[in-house]
Biopython code that builds the backbone (N, CA, C, O; Angstrom):
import numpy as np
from Bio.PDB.StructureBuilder import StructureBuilder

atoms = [
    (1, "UNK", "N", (56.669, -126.293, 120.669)),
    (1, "UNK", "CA", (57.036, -124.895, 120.775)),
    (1, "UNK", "C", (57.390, -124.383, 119.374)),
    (1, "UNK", "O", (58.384, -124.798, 118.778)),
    (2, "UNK", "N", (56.666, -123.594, 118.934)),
    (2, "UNK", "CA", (57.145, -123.151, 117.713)),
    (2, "UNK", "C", (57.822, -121.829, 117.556)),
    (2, "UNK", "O", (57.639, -120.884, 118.323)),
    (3, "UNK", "N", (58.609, -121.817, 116.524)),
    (3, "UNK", "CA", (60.258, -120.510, 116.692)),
    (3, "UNK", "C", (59.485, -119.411, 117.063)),
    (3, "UNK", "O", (58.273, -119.512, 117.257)),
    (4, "UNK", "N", (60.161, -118.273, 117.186)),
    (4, "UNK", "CA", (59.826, -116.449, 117.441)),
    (4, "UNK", "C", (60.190, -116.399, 115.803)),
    (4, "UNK", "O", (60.432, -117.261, 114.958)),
    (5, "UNK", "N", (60.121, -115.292, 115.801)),
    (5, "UNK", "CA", (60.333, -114.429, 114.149)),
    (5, "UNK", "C", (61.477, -114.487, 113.927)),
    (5, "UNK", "O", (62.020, -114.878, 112.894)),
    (6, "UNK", "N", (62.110, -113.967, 115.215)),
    (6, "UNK", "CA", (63.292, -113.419, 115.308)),
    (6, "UNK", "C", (64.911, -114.544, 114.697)),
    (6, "UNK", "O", (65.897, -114.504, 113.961)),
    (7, "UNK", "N", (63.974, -115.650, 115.930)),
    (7, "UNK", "CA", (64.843, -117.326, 116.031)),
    (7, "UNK", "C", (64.576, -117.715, 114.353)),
    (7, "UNK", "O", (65.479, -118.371, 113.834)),
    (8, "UNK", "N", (63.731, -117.454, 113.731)),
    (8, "UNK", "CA", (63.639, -118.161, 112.515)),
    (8, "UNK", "C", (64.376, -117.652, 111.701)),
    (8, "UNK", "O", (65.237, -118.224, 111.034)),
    (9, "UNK", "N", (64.003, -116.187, 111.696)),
    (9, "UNK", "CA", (64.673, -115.353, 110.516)),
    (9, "UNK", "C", (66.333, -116.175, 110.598)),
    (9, "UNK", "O", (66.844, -116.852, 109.706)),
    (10, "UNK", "N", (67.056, -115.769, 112.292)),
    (10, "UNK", "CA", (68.601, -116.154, 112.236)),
    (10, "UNK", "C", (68.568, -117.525, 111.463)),
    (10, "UNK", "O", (69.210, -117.651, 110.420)),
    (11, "UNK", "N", (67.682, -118.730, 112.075)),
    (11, "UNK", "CA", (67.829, -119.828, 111.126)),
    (11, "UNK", "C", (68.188, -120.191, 109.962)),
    (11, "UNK", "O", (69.043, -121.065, 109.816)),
    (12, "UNK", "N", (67.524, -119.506, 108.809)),
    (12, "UNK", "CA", (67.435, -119.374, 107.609)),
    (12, "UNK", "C", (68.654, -118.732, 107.386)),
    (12, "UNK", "O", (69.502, -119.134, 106.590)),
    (13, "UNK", "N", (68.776, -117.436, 108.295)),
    (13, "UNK", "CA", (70.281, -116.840, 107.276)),
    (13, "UNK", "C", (71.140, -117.611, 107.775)),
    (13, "UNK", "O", (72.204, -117.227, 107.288)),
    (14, "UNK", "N", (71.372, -118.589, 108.546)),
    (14, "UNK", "CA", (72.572, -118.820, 108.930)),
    (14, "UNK", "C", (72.663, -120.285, 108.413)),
    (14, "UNK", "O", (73.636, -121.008, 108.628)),
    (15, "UNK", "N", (71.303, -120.738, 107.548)),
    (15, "UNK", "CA", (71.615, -121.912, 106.668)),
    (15, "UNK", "C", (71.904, -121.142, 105.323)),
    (15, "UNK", "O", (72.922, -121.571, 104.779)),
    (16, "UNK", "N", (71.391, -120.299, 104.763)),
    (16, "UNK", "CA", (71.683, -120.003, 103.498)),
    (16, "UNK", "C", (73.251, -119.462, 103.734)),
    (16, "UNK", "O", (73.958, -119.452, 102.727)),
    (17, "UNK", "N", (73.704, -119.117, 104.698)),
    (17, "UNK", "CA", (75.229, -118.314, 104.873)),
    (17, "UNK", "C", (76.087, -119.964, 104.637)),
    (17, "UNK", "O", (76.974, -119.943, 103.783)),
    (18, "UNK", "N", (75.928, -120.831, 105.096)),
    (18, "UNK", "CA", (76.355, -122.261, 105.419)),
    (18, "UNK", "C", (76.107, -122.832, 103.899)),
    (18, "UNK", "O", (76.988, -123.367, 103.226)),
    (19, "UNK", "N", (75.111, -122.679, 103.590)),
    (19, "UNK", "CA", (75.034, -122.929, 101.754)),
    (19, "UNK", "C", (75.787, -122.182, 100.926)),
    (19, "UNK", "O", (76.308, -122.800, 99.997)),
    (20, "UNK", "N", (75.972, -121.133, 100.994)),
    (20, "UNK", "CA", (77.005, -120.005, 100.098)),
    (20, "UNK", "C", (78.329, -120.666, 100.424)),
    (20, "UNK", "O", (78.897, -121.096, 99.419)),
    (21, "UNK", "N", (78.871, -120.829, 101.394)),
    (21, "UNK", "CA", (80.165, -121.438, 102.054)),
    (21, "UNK", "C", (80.076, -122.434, 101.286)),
    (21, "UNK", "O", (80.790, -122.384, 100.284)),
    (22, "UNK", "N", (79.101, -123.792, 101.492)),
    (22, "UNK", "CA", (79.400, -124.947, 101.081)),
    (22, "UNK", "C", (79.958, -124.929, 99.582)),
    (22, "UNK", "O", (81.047, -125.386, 99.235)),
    (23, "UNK", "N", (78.986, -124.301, 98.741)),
    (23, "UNK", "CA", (79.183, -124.069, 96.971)),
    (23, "UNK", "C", (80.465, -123.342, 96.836)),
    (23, "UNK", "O", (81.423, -123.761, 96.185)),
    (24, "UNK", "N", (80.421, -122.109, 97.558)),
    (24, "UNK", "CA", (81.594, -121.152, 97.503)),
    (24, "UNK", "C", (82.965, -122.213, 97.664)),
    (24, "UNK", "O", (83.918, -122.124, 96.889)),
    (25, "UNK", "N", (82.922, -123.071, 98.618)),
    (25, "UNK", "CA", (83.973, -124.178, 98.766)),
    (25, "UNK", "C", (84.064, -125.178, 97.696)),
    (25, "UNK", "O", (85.170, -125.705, 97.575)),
    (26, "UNK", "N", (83.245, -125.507, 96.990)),
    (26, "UNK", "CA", (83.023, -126.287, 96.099)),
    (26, "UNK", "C", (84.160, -125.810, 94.487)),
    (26, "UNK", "O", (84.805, -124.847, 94.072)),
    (27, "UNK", "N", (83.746, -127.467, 94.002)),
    (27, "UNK", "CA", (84.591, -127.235, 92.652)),
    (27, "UNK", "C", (83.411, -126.615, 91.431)),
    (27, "UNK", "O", (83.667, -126.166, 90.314)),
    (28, "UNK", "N", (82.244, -126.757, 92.013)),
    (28, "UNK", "CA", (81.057, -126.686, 91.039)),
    (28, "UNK", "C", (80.811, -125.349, 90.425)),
    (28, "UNK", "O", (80.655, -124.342, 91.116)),
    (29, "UNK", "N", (80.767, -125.343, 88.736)),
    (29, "UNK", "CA", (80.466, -123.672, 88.570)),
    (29, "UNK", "C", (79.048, -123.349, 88.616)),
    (29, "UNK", "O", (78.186, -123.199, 87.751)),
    (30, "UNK", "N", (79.069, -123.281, 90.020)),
    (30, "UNK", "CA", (77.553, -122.549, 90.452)),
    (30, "UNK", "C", (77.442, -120.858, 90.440)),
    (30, "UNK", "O", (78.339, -120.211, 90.981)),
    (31, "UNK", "N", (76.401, -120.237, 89.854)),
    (31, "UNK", "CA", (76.009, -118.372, 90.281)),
    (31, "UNK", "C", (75.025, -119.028, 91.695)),
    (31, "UNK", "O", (74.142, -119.875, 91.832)),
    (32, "UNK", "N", (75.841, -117.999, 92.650)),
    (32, "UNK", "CA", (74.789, -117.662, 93.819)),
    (32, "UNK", "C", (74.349, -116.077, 93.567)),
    (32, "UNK", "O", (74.937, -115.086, 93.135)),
    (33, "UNK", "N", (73.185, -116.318, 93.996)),
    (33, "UNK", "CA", (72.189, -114.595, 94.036)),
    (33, "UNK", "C", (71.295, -115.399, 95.403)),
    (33, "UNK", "O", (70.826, -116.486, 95.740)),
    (34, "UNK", "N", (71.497, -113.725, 95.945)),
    (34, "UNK", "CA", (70.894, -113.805, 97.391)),
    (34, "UNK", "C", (70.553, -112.297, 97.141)),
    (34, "UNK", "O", (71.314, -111.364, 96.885)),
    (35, "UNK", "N", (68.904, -112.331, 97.318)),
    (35, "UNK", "CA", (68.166, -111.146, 96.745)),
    (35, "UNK", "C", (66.571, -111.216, 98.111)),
    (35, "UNK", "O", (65.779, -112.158, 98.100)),
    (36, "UNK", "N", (66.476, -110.201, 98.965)),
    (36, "UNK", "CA", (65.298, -110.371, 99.820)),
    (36, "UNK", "C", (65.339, -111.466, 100.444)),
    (36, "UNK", "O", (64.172, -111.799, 100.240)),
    (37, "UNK", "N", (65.705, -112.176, 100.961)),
    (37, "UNK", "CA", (66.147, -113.363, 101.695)),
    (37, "UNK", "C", (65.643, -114.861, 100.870)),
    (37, "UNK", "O", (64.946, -115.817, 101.207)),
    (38, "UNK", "N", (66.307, -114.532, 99.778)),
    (38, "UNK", "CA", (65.634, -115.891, 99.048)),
    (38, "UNK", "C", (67.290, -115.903, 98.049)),
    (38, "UNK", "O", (67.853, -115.120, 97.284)),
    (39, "UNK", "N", (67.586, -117.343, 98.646)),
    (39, "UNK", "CA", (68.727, -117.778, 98.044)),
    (39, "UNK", "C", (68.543, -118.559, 96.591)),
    (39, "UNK", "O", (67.591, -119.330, 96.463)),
    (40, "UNK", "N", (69.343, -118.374, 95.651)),
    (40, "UNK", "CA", (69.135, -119.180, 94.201)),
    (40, "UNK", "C", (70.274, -119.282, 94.015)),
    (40, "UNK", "O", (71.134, -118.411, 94.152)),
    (41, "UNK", "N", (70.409, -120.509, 93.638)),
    (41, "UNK", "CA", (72.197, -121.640, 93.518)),
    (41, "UNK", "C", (71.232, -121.900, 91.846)),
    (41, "UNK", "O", (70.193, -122.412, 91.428)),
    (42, "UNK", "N", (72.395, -121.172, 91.384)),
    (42, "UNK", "CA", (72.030, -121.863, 89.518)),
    (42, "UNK", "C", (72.952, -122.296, 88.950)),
    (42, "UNK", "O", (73.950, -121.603, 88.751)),
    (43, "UNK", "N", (72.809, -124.123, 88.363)),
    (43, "UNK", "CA", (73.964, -124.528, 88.214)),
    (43, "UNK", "C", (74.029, -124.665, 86.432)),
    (43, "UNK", "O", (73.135, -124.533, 85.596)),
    (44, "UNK", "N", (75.469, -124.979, 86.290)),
    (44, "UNK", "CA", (76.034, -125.112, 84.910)),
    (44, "UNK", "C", (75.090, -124.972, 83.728)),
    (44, "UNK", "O", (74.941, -124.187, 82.791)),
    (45, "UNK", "N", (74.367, -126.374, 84.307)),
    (45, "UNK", "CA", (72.930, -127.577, 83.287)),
    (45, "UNK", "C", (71.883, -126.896, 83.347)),
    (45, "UNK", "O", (70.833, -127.487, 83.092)),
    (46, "UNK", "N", (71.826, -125.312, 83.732)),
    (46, "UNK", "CA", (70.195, -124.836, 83.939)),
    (46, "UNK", "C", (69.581, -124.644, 84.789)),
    (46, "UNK", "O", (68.759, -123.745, 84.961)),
    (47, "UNK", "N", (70.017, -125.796, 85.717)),
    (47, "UNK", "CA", (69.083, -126.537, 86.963)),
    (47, "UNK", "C", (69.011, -125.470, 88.128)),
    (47, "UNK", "O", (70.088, -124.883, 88.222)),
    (48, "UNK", "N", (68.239, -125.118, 88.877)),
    (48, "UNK", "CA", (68.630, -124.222, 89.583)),
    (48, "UNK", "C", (67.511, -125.120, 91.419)),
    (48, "UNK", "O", (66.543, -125.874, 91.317)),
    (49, "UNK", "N", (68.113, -124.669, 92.694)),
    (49, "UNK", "CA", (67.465, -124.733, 93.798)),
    (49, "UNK", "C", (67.424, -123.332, 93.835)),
    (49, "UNK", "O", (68.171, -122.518, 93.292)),
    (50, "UNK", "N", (65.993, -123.091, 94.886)),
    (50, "UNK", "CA", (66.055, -121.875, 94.987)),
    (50, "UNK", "C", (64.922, -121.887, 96.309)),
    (50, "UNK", "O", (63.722, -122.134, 96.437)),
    (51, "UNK", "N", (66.296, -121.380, 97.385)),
    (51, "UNK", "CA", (65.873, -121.229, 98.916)),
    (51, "UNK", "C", (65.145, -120.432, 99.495)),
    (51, "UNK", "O", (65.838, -119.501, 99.906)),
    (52, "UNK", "N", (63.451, -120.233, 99.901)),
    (52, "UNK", "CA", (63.258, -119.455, 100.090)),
    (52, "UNK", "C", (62.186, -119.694, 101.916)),
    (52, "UNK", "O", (61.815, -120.749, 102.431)),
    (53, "UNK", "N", (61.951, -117.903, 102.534)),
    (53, "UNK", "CA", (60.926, -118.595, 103.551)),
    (53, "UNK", "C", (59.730, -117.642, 103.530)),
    (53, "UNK", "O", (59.366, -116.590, 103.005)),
    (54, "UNK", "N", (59.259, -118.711, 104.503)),
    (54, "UNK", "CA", (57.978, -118.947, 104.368)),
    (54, "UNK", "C", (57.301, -118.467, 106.088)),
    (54, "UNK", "O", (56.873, -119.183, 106.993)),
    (55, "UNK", "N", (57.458, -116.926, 105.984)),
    (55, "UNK", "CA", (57.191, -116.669, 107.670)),
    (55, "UNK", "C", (56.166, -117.176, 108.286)),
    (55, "UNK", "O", (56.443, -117.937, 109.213)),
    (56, "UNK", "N", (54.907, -116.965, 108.028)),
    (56, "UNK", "CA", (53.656, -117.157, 108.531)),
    (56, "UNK", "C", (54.103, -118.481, 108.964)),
    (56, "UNK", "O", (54.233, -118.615, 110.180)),
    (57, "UNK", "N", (54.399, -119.619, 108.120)),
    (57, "UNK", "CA", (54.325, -121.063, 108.754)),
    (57, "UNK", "C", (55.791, -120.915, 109.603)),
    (57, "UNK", "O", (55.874, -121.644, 110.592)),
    (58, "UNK", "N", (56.663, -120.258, 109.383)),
    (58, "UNK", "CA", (58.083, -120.866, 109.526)),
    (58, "UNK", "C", (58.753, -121.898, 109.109)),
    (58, "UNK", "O", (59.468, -122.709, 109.698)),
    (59, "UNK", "N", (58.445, -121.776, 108.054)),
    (59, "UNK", "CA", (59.557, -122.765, 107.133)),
    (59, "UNK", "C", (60.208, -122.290, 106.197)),
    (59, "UNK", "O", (59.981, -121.230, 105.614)),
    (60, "UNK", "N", (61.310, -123.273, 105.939)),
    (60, "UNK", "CA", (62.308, -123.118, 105.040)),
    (60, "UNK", "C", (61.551, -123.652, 103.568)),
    (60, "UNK", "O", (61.183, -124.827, 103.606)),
    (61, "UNK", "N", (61.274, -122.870, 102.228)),
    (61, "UNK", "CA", (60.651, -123.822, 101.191)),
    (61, "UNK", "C", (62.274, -123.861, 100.297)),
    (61, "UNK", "O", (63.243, -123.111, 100.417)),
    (62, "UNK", "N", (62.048, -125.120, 99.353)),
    (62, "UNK", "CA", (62.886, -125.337, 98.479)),
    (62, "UNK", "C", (62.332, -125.755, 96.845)),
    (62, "UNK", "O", (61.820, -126.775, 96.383)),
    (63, "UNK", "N", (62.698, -124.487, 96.280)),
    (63, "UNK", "CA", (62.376, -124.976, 94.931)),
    (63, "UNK", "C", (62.835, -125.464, 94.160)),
    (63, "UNK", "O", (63.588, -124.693, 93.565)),
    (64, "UNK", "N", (62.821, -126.857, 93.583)),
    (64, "UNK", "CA", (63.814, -127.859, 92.740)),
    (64, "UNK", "C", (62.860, -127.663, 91.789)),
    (64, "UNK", "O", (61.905, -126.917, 91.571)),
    (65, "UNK", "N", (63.796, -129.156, 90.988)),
    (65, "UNK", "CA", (62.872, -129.729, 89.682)),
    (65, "UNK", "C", (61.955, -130.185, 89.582)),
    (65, "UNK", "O", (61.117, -130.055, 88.690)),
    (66, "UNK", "N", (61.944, -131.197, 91.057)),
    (66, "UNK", "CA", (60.686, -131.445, 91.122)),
    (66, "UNK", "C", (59.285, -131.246, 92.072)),
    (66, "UNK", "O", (58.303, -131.963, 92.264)),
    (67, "UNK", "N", (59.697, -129.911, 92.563)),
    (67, "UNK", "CA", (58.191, -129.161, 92.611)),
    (67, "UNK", "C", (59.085, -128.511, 94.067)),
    (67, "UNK", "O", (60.260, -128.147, 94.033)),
    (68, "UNK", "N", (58.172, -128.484, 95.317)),
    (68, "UNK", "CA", (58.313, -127.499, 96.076)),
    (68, "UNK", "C", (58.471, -128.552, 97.239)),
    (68, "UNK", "O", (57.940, -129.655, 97.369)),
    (69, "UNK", "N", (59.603, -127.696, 98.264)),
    (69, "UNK", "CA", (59.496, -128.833, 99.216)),
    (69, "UNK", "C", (59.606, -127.936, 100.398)),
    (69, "UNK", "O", (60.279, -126.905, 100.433)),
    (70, "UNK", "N", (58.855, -128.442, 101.402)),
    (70, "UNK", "CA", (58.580, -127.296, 102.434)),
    (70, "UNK", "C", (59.660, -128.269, 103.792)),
    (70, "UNK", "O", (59.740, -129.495, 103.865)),
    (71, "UNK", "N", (60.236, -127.431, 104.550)),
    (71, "UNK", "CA", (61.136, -128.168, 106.178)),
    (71, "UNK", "C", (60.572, -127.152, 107.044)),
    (71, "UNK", "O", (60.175, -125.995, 106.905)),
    (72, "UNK", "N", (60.684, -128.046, 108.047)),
    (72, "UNK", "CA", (60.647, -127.186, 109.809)),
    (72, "UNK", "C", (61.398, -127.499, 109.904)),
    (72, "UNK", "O", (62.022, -128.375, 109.304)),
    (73, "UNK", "N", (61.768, -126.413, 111.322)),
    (73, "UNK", "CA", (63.568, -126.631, 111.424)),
    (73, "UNK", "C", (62.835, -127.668, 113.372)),
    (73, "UNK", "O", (61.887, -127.433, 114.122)),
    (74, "UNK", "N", (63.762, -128.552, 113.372)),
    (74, "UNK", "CA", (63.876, -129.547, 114.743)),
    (74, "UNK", "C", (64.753, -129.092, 115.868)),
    (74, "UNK", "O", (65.984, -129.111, 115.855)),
    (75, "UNK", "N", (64.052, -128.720, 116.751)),
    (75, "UNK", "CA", (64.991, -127.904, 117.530)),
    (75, "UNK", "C", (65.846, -129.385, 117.997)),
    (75, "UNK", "O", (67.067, -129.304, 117.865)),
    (76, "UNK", "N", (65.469, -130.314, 118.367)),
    (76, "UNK", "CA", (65.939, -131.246, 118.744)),
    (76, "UNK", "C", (67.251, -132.032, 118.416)),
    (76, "UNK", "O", (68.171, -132.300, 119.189)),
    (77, "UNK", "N", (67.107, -132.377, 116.929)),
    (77, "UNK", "CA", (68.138, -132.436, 116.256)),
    (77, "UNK", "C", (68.861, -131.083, 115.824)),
    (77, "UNK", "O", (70.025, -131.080, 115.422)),
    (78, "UNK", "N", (68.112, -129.980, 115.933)),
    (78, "UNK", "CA", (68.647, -128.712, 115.553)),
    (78, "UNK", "C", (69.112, -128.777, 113.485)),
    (78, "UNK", "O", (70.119, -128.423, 112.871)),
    (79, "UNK", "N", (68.068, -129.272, 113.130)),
    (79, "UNK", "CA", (68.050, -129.663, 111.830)),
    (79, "UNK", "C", (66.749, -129.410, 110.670)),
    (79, "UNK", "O", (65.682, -129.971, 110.917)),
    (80, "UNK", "N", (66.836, -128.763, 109.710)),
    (80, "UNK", "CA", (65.486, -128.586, 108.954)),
    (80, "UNK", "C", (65.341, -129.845, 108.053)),
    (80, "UNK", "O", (66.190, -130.188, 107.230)),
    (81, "UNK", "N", (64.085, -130.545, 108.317)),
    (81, "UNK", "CA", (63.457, -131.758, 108.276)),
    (81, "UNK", "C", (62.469, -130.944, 107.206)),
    (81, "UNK", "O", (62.086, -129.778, 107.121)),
    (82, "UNK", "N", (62.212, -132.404, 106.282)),
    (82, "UNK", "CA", (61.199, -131.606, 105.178)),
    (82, "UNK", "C", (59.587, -132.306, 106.270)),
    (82, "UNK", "O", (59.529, -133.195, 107.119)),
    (83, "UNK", "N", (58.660, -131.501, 105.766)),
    (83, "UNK", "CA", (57.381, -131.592, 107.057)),
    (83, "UNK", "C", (56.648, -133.130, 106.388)),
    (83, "UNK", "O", (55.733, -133.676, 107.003)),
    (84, "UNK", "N", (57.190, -133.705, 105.074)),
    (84, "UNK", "CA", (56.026, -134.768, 104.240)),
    (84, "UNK", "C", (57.308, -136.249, 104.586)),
    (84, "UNK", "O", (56.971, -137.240, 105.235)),
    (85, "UNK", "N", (58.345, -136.115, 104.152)),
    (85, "UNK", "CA", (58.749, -137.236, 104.389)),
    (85, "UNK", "C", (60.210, -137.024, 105.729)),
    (85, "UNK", "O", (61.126, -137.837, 105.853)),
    (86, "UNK", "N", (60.125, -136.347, 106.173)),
    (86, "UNK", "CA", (60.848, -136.184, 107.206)),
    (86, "UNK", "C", (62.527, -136.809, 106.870)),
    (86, "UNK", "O", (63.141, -137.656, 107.520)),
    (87, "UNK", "N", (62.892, -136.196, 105.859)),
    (87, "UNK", "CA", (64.464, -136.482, 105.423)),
    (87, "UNK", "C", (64.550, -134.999, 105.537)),
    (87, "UNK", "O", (63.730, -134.136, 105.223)),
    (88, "UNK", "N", (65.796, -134.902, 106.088)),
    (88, "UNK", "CA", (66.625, -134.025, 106.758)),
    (88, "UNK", "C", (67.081, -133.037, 104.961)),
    (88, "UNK", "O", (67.283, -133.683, 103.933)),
    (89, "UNK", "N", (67.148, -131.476, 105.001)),
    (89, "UNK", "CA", (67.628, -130.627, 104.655)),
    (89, "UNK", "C", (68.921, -131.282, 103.686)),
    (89, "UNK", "O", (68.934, -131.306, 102.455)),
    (90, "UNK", "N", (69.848, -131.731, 104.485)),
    (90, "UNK", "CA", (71.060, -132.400, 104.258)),
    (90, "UNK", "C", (71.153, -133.069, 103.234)),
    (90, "UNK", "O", (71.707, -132.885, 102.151)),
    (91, "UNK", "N", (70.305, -134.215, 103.854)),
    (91, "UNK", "CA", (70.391, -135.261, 103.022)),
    (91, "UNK", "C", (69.889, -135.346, 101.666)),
    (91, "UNK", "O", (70.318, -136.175, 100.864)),
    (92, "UNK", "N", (68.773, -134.300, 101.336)),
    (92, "UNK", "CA", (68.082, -133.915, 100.534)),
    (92, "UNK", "C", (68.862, -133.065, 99.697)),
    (92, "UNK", "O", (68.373, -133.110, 98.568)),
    (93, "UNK", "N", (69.811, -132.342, 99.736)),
    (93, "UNK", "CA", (70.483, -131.258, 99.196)),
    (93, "UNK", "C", (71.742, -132.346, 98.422)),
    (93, "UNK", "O", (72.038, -132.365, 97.228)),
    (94, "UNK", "N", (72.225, -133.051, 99.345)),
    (94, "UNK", "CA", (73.399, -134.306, 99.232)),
    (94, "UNK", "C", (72.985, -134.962, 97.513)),
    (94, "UNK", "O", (73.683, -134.920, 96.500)),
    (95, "UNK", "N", (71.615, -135.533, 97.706)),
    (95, "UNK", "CA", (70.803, -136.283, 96.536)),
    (95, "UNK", "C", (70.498, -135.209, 95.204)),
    (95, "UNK", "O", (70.813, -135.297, 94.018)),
    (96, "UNK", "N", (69.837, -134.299, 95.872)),
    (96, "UNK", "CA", (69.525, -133.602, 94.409)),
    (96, "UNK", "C", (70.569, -132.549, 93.746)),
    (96, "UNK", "O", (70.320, -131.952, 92.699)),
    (97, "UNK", "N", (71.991, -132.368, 94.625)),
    (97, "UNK", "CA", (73.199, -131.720, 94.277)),
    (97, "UNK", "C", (73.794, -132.979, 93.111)),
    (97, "UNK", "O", (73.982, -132.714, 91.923)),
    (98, "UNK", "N", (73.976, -134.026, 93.570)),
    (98, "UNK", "CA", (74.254, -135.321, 92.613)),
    (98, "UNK", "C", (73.821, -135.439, 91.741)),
    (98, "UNK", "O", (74.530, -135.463, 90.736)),
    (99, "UNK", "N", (72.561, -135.564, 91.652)),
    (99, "UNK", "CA", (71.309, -135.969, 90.618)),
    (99, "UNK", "C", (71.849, -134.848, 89.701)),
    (99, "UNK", "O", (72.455, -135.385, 88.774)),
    (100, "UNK", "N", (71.871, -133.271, 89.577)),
    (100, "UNK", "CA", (72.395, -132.057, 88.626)),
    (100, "UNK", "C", (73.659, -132.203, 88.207)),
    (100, "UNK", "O", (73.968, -132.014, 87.030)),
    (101, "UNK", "N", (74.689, -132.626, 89.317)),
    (101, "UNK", "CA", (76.048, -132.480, 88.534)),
    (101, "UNK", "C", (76.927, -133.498, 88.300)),
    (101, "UNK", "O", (77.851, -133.489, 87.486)),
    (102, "UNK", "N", (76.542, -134.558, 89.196)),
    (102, "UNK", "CA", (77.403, -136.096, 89.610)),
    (102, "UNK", "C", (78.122, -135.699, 90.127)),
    (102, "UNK", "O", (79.154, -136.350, 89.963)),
    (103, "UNK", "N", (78.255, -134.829, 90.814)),
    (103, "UNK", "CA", (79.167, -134.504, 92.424)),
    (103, "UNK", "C", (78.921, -134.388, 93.677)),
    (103, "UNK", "O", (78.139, -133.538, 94.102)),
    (104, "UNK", "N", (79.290, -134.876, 94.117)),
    (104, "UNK", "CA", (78.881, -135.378, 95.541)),
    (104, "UNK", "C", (79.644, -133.919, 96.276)),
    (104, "UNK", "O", (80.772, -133.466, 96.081)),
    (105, "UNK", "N", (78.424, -133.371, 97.268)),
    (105, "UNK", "CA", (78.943, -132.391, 98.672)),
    (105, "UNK", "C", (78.216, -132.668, 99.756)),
    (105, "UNK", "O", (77.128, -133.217, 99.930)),
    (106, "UNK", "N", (79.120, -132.125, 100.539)),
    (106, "UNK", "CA", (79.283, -132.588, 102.046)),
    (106, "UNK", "C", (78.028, -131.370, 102.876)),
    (106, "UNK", "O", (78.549, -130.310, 103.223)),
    (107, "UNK", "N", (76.366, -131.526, 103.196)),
    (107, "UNK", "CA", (75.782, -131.054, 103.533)),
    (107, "UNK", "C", (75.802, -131.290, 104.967)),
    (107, "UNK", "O", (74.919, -130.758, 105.639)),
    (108, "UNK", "N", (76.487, -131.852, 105.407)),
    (108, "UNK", "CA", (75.941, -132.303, 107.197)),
    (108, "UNK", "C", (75.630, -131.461, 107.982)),
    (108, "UNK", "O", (74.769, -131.608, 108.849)),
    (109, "UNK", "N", (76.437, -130.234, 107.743)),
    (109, "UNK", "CA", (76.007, -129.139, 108.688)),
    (109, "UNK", "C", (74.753, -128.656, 108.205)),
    (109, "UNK", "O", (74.026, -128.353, 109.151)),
    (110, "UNK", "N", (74.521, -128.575, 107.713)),
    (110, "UNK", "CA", (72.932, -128.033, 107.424)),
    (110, "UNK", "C", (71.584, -128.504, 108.093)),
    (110, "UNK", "O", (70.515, -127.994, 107.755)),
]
sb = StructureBuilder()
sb.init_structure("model")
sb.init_model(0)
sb.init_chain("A")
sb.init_seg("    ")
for serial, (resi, resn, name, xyz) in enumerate(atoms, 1):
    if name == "N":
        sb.init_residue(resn, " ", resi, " ")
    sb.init_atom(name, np.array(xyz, "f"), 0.0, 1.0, " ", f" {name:<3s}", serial, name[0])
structure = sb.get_structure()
């Protein structure tokens, strides 16, 4: 079953709202800009993620350092899974938040 427009759009804002929170909670001096529904977390070192979607397919894309990474969201787990190696949103955010600052945050809800 794949989402409505509607179900996706809420998806996305209500992970990027859950991402603003997480950083916003954070010790990290991150700029958030949330511009047309495309989130950009730019940190200290340069480095920037930058959340964006992708209607036609319904996905969530993520632009890192190292290239582009596309998720469906799992209704099942109720979790956005990247579509190539099937690691969870989370866990993925957990690793490459580290890898930029050597600080570890708490993605689970995502």
């Amino acid at each position: 079953m794949s989402l409505t427009e509607a179900r996706f759009h809420d998806l996305v804002d209500a992970t990027q709202e859950k991402l603003e929170d997480i950083f916003d909670d954070s010790d990290l001096d991150v700029d958030l800009e949330q511009s047309a529904g495309v989130l950009t977390v730019k940190f200290e070192s340069g480095q920037q993620l930058i959340f964006s979607r992708q209607e036609s397919l319904r996905q969530l894309w993520l632009a890192a350092r190292s290239g582009g990474i596309h998720f469906d969201y799992d209704e099942e787990s109720r979790k956005w899974q990247c579509d190539k190696s099937e690691e969870l949103l989370g866990e993925m955010l957990a690793r490459l938040v580290q890898d930029y600052t050597g600080e570890e945050l708490d993605f689970d809800e995502i």
